[in-house]
OpenMM code with the backbone's topology and positions (N, CA, C; nanometers):
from openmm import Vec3, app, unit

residues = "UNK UNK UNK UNK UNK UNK UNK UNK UNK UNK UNK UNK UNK UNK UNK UNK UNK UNK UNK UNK UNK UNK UNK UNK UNK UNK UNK UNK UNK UNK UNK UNK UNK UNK UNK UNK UNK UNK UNK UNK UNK UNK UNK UNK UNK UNK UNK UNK UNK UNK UNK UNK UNK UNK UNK UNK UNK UNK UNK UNK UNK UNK UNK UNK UNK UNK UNK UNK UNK UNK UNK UNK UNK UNK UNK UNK UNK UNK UNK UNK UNK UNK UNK UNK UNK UNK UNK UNK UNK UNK UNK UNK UNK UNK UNK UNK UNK UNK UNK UNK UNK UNK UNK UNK UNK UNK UNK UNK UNK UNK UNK UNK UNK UNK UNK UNK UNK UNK UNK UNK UNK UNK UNK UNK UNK UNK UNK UNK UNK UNK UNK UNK UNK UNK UNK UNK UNK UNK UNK UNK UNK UNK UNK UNK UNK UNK UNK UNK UNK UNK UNK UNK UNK UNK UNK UNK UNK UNK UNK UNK UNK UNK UNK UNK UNK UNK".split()
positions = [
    Vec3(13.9669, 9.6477, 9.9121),
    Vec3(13.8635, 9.7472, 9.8878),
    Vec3(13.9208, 9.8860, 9.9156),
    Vec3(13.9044, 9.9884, 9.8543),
    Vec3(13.9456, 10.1408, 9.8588),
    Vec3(13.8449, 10.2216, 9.9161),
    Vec3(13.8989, 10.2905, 10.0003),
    Vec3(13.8306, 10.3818, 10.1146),
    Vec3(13.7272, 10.4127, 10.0271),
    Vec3(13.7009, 10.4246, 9.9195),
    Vec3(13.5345, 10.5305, 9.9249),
    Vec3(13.4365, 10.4054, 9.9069),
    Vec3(13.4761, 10.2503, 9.8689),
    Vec3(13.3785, 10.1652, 9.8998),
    Vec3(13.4033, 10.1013, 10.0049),
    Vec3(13.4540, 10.1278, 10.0873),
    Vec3(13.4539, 10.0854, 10.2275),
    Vec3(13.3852, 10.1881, 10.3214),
    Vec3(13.3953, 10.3426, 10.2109),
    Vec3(13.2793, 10.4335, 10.2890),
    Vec3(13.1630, 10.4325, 10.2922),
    Vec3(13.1133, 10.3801, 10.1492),
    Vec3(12.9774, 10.3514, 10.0910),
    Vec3(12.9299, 10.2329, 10.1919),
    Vec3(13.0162, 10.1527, 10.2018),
    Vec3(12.9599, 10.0280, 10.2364),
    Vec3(12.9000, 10.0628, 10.3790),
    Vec3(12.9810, 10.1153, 10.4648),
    Vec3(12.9471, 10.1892, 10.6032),
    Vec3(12.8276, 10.2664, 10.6129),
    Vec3(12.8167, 10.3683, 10.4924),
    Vec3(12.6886, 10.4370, 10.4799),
    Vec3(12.5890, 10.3654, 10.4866),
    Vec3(12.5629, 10.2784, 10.3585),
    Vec3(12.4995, 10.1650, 10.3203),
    Vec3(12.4344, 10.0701, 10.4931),
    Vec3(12.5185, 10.0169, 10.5585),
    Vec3(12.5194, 9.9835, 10.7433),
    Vec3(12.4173, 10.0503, 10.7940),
    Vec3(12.4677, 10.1842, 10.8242),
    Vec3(12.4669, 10.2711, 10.9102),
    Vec3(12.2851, 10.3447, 10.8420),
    Vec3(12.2504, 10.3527, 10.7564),
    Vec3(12.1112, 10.3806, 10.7092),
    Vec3(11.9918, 10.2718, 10.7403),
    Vec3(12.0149, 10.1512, 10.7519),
    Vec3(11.9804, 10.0175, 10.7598),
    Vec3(11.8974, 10.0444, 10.9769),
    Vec3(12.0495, 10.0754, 11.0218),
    Vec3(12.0422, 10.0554, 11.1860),
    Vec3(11.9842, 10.2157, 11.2244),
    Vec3(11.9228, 10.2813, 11.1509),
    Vec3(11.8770, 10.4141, 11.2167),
    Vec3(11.7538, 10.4072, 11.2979),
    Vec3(11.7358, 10.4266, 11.4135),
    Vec3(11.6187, 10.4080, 11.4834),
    Vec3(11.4958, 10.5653, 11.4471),
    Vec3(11.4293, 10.5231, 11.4257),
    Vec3(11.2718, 10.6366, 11.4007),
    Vec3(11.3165, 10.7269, 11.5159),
    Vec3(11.3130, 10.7481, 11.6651),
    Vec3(11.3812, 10.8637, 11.7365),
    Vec3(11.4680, 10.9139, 11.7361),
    Vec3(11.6041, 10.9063, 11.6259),
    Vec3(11.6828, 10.9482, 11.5870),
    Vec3(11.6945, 11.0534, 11.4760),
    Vec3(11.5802, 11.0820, 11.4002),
    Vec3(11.5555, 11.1671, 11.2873),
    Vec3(11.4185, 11.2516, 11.3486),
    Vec3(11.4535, 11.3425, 11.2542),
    Vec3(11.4545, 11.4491, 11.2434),
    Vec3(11.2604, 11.4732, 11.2109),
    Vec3(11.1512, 11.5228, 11.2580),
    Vec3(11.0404, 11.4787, 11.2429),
    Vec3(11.0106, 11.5820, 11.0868),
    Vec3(10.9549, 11.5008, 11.0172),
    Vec3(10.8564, 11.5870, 10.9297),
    Vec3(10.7034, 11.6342, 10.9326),
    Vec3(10.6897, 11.7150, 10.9933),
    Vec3(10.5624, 11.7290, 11.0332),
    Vec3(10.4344, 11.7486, 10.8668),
    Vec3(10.5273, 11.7045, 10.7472),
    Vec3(10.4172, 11.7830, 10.6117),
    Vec3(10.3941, 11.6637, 10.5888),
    Vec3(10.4619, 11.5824, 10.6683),
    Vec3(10.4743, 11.3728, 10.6003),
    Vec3(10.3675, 11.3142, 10.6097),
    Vec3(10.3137, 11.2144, 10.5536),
    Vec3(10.1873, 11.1301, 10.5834),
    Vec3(10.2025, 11.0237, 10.6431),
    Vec3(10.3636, 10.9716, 10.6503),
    Vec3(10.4163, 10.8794, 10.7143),
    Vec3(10.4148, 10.8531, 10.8759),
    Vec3(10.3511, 10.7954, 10.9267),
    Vec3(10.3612, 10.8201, 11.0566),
    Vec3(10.4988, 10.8313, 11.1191),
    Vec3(10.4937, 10.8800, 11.2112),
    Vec3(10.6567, 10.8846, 11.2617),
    Vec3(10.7205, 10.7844, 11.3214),
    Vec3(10.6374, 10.6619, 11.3481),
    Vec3(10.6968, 10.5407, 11.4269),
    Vec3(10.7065, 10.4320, 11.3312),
    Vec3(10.7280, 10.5135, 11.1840),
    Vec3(10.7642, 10.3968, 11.0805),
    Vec3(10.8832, 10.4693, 11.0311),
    Vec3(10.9194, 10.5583, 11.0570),
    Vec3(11.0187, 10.6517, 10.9757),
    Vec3(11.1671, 10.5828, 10.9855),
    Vec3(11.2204, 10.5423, 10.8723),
    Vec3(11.3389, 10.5318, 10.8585),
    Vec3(11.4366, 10.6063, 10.8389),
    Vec3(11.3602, 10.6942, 10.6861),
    Vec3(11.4637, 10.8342, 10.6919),
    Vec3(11.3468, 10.9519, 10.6987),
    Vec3(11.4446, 11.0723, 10.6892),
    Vec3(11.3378, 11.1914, 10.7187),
    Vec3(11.2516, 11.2332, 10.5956),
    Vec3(11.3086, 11.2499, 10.5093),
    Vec3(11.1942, 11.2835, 10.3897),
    Vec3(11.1882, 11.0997, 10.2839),
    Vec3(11.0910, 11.1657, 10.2043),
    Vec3(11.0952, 11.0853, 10.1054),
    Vec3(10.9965, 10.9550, 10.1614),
    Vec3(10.9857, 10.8778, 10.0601),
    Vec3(10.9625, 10.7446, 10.0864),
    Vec3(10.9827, 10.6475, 10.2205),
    Vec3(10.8917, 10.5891, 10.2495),
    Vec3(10.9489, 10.5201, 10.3609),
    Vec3(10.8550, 10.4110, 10.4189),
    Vec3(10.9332, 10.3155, 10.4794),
    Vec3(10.8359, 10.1244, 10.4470),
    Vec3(10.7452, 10.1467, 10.5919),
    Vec3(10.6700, 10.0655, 10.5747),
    Vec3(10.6298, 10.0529, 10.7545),
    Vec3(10.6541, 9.9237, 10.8229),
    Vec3(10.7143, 9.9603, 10.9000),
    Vec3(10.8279, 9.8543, 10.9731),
    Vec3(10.7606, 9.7521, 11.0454),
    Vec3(10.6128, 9.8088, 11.0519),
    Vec3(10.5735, 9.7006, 11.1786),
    Vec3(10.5441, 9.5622, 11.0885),
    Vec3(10.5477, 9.5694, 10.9659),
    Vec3(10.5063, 9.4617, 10.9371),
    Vec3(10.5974, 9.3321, 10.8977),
    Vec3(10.5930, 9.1736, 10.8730),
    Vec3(10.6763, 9.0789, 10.9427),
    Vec3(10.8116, 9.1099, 10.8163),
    Vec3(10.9375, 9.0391, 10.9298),
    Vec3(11.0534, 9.0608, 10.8123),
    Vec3(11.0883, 8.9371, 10.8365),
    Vec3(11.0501, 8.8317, 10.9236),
    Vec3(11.0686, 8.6826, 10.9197),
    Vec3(10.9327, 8.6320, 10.8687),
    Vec3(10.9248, 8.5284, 10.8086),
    Vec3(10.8040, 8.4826, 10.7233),
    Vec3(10.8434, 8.3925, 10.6746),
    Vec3(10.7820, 8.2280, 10.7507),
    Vec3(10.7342, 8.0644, 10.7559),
    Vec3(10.6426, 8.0532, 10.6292),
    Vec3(10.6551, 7.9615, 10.5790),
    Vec3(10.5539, 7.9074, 10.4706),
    Vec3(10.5996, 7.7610, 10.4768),
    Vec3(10.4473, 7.6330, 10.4596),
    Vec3(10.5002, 7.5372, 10.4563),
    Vec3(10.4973, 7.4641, 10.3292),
    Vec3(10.5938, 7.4121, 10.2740),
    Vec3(10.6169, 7.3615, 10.1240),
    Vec3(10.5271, 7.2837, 10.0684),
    Vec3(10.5146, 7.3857, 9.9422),
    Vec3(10.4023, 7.3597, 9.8163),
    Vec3(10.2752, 7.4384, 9.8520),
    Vec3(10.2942, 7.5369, 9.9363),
    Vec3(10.1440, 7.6216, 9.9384),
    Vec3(10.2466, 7.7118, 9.8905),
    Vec3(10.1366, 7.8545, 9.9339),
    Vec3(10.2055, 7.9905, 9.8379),
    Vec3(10.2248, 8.0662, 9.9895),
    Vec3(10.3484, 8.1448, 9.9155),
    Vec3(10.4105, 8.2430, 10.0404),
    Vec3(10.3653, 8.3603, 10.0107),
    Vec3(10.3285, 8.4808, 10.0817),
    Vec3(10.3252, 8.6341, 10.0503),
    Vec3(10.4065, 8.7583, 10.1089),
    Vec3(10.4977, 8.8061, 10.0558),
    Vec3(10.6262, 8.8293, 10.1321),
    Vec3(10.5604, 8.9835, 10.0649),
    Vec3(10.5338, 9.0523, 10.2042),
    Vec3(10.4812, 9.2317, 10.1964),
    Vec3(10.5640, 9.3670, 10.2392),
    Vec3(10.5844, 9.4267, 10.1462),
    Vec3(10.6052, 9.5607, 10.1870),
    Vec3(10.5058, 9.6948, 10.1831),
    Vec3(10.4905, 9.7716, 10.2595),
    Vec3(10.3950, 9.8578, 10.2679),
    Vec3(10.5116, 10.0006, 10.2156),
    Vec3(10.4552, 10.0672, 10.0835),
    Vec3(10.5611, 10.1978, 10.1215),
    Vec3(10.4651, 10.3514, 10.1530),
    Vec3(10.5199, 10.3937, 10.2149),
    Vec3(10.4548, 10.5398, 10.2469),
    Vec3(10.5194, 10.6241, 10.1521),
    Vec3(10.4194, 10.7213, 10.1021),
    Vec3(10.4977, 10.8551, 10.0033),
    Vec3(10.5570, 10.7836, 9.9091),
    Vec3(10.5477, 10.6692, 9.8131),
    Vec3(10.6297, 10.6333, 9.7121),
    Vec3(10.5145, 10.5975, 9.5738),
    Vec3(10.4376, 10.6974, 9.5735),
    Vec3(10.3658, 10.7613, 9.4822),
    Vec3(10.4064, 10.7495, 9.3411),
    Vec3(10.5169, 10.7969, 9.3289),
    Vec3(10.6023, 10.8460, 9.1943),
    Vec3(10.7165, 10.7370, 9.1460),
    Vec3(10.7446, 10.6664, 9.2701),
    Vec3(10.8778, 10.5855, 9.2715),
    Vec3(10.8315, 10.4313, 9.2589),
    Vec3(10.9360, 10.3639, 9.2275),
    Vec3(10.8648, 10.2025, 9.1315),
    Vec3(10.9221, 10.0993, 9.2638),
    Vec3(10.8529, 9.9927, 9.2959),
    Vec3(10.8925, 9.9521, 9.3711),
    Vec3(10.9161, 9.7984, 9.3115),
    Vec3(11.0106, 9.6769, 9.3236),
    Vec3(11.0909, 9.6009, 9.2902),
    Vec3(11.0749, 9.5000, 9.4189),
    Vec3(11.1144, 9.4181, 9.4091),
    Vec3(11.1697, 9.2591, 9.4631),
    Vec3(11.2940, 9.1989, 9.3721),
    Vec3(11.3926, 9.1653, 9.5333),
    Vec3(11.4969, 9.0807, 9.4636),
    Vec3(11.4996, 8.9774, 9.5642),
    Vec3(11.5618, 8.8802, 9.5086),
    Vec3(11.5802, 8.7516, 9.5868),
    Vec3(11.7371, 8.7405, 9.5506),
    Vec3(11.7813, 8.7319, 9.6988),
    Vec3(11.9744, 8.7815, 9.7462),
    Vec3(12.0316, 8.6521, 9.7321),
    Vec3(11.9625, 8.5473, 9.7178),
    Vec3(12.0496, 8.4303, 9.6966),
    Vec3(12.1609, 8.4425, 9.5520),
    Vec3(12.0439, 8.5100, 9.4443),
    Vec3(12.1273, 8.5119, 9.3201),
    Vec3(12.1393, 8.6521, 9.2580),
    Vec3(12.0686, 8.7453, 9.3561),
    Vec3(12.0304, 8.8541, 9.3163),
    Vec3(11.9985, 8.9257, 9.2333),
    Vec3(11.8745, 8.7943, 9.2256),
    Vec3(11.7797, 8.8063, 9.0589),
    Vec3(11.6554, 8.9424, 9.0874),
    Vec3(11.6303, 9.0128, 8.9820),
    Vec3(11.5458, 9.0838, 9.0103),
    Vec3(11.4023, 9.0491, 8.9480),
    Vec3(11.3080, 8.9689, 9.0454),
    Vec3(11.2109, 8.9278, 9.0286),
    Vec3(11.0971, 8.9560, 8.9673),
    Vec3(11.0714, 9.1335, 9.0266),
    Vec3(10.9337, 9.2067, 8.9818),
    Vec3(11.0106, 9.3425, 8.9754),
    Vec3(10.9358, 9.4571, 8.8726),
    Vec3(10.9659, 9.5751, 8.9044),
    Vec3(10.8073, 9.6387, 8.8608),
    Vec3(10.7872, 9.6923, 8.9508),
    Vec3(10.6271, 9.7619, 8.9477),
    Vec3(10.5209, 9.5975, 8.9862),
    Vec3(10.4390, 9.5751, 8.8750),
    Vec3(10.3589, 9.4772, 8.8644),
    Vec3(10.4261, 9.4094, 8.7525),
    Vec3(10.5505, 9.4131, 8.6835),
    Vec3(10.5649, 9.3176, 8.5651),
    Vec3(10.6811, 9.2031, 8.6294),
    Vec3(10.6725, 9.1095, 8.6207),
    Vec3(10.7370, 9.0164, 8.6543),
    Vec3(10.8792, 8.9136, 8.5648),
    Vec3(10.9812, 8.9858, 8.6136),
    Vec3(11.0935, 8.9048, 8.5192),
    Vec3(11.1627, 8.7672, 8.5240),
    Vec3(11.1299, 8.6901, 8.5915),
    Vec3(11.1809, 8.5588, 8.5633),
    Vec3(11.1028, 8.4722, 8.4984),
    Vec3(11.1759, 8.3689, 8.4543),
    Vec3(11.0622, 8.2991, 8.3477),
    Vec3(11.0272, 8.1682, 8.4548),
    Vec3(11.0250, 8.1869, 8.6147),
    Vec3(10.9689, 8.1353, 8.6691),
    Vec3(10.8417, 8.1308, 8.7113),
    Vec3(10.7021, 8.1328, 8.6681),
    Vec3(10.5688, 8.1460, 8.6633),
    Vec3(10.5144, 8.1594, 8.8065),
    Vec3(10.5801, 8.0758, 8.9319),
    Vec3(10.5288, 8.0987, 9.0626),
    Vec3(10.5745, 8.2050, 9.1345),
    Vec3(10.6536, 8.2912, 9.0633),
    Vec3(10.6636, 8.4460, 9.1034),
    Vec3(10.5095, 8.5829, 9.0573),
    Vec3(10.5138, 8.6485, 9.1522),
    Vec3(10.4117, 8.7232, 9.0959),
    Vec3(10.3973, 8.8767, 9.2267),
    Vec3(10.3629, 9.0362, 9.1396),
    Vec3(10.3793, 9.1123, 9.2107),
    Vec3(10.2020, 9.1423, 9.2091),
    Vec3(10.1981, 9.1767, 9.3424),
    Vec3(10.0405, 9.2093, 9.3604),
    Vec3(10.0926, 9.3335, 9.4346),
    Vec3(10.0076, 9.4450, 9.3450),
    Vec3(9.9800, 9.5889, 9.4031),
    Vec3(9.8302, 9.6216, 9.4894),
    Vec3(9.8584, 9.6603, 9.6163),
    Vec3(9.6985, 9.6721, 9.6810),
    Vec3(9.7453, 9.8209, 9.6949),
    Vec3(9.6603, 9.9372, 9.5818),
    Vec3(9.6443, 10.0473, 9.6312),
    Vec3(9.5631, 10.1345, 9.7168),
    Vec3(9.5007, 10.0578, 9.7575),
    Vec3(9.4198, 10.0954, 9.9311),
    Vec3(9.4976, 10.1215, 9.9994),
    Vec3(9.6468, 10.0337, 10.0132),
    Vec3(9.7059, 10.0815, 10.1229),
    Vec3(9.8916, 10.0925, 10.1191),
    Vec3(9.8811, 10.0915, 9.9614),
    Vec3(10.0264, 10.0907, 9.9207),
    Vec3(10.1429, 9.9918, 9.9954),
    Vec3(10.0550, 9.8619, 9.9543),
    Vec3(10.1108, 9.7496, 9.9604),
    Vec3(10.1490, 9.6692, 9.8537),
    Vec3(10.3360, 9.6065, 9.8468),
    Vec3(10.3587, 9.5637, 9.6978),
    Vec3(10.3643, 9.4303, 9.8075),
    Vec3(10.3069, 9.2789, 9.7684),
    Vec3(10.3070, 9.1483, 9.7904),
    Vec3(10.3772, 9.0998, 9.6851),
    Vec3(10.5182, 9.0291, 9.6937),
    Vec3(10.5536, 8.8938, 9.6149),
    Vec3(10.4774, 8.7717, 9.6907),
    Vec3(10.3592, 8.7568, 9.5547),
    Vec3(10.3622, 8.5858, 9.5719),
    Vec3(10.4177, 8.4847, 9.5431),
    Vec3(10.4956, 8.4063, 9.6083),
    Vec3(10.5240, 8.3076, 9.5628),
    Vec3(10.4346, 8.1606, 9.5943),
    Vec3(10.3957, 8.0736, 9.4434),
    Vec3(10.2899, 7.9844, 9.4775),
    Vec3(10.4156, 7.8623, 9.4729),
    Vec3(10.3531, 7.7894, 9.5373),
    Vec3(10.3956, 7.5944, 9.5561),
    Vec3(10.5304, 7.6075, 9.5431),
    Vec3(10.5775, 7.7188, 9.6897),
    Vec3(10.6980, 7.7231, 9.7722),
    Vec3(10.7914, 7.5713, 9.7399),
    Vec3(10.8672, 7.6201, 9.7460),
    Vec3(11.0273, 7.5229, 9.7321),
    Vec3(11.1171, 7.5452, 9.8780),
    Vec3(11.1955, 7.4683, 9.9401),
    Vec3(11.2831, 7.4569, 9.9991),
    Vec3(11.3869, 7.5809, 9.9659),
    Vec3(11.4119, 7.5788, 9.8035),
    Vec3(11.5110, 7.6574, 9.7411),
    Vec3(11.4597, 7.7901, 9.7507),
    Vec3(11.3895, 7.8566, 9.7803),
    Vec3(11.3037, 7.9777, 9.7455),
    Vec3(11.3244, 8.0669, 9.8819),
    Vec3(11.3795, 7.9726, 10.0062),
    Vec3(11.4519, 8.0552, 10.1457),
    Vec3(11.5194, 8.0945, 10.1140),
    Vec3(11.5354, 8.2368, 10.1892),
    Vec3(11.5964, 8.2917, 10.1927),
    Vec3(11.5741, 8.4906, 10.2003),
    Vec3(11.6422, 8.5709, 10.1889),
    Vec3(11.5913, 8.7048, 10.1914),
    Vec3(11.6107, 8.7612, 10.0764),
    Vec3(11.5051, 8.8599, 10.1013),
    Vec3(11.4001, 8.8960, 9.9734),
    Vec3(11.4266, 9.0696, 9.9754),
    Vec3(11.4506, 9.1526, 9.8881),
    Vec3(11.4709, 9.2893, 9.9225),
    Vec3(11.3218, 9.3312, 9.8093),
    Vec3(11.2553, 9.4175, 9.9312),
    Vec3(11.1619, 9.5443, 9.8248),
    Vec3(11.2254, 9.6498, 9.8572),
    Vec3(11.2655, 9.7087, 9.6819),
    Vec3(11.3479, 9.8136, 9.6873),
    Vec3(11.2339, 9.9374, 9.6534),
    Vec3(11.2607, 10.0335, 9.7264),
    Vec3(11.2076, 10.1820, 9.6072),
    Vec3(11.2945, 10.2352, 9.5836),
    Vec3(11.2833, 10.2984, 9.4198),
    Vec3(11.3692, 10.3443, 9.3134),
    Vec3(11.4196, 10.4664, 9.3273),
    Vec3(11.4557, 10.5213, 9.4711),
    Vec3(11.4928, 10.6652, 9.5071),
    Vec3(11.6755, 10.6544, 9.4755),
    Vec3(11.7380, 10.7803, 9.5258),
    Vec3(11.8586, 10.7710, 9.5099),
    Vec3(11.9230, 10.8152, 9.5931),
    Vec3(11.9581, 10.7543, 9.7312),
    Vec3(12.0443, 10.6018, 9.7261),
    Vec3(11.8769, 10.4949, 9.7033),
    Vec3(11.8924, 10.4135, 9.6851),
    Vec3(11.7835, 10.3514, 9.6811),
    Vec3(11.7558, 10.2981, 9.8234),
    Vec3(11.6319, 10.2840, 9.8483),
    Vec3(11.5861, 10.2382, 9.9964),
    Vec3(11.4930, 10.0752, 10.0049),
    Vec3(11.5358, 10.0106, 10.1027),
    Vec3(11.5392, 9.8863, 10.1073),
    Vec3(11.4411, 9.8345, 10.2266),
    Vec3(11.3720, 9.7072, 10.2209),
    Vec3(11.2813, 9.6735, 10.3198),
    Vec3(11.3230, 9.5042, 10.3174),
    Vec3(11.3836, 9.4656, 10.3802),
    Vec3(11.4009, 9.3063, 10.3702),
    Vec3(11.2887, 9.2425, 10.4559),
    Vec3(11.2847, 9.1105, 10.3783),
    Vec3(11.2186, 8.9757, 10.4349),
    Vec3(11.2812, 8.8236, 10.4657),
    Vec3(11.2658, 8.7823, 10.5237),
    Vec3(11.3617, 8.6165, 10.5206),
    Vec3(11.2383, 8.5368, 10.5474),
    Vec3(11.2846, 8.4574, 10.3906),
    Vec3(11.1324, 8.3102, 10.4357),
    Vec3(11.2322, 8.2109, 10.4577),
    Vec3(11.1378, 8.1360, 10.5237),
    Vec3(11.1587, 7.9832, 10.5514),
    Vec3(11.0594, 7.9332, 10.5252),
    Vec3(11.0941, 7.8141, 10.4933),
    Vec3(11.0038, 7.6851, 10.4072),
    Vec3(11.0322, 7.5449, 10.4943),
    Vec3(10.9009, 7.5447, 10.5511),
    Vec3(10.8811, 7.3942, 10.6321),
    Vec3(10.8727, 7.2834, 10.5613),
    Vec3(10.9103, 7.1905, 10.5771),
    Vec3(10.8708, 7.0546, 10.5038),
    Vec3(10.7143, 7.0159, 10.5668),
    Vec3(10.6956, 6.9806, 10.6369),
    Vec3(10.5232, 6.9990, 10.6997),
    Vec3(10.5365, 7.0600, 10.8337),
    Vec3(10.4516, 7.0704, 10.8952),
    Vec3(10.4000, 7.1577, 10.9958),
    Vec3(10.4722, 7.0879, 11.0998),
    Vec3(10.5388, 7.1351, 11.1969),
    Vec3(10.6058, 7.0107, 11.2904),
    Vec3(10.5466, 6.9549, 11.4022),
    Vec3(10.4526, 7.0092, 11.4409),
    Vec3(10.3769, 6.9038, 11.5911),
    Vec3(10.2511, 6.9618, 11.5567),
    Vec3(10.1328, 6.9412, 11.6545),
    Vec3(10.0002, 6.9775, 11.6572),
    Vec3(10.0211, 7.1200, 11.7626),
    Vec3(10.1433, 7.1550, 11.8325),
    Vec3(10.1749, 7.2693, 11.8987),
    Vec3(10.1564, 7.4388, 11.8283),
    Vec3(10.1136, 7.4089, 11.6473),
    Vec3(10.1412, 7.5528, 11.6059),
    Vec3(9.9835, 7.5566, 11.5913),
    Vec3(9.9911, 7.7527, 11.5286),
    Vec3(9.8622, 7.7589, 11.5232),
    Vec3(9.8641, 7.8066, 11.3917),
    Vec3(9.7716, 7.7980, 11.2953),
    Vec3(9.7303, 7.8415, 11.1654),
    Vec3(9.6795, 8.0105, 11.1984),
    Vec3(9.7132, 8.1418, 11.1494),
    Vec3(9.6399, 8.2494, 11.1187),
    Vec3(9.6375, 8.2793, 11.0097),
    Vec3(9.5172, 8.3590, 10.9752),
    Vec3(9.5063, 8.4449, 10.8782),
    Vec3(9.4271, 8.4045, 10.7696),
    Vec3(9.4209, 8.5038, 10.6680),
    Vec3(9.3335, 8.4793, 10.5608),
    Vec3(9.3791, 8.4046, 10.4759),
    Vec3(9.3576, 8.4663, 10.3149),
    Vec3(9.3719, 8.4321, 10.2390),
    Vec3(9.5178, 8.4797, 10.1961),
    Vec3(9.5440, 8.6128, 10.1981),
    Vec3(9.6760, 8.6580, 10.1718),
    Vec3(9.7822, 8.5947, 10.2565),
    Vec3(9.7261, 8.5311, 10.4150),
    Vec3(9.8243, 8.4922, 10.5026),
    Vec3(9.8384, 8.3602, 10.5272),
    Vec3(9.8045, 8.2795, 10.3908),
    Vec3(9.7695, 8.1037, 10.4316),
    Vec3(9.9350, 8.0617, 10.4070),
    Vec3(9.9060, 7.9721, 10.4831),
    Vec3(10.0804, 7.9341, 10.5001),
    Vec3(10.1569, 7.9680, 10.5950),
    Vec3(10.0651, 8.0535, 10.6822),
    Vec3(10.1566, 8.1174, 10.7597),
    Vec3(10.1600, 8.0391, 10.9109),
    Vec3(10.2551, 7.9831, 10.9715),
    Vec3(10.2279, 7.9437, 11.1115),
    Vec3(10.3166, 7.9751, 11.2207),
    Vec3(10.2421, 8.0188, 11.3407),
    Vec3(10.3249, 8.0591, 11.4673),
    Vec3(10.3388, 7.9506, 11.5803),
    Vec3(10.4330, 7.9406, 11.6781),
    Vec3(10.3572, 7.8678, 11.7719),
    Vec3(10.3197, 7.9090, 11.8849),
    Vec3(10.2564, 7.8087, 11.9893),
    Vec3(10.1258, 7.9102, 12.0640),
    Vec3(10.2139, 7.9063, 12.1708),
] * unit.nanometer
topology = app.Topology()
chain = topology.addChain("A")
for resn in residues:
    res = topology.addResidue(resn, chain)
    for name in ("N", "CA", "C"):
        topology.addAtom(name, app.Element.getBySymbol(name[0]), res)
């Protein structure tokens, strides 16, 4: 590899591991500041899960929330093959249990995926279309059934499938 993609690649690192008290505040932002990744622009809100259980043959919902990305298109890829799944709400694989749900109440993009596979683990990037482009990962796992009577079921409808243990 030649120093300027071994520089990129570092950049690329080093944007990923930036902690929110490390930048620079924007006080014109709508973004709260304890989601801030970078200083201007677009930006995900972190609190929400980047590990995410589903147990096989229900449907998974793998969420990104973006702040300020108004103008900018937001995407899903799945890194196993680094197929690009959804871009906006249109959906490109000719796999049917893929699907992008936009909730503009709160500028949330959801990949659903219905009647989960084993094969379907793995991490998931929602990109927004800025430049460098900015990234929000997820990693599912897919249970074969639920493993003891020790877990607990939460959530609604958007969150079925989902289990913790107590």
């Amino acid at each position: 590899t030649d120093f300027v993609g071994c520089k990129q690649q570092y950049r690329h690192r080093q944007h990923h591991r930036r902690e929110a008290t490390n930048l620079t505040p924007n006080r014109s932002s709508k973004t709260p500041e304890r989601f801030k990744l970078w200083a201007d622009g677009p930006n995900f809100d972190t609190d929400l899960p980047q590990d995410v259980t589903a147990i096989k043959g229900q449907t998974a919902y793998l969420t990104c929330r973006v702040f300020e990305g108004r103008n900018k298109t937001v995407s899903w890829i799945r890194h196993r093959d680094l197929h690009i799944l959804t871009v906006g709400r249109y959906t490109y694989t000719a796999d049917l249990r893929y699907k992008s749900i936009y909730n503009h109440v709160n500028d949330e993009w959801t990949l659903q995926i219905a009647s989960v596979q084993k094969r379907d683990e793995g991490r998931y990037e929602c990109q927004i279309s800025t430049q460098p482009v900015r990234s929000f990962f997820v990693k599912l796992s897919v249970l074969d059934t639920i493993p003891n009577h020790n877990m607990l079921h939460f959530g609604n409808e958007q969150t079925s499938g989902l289990y913790t243990r107590q």
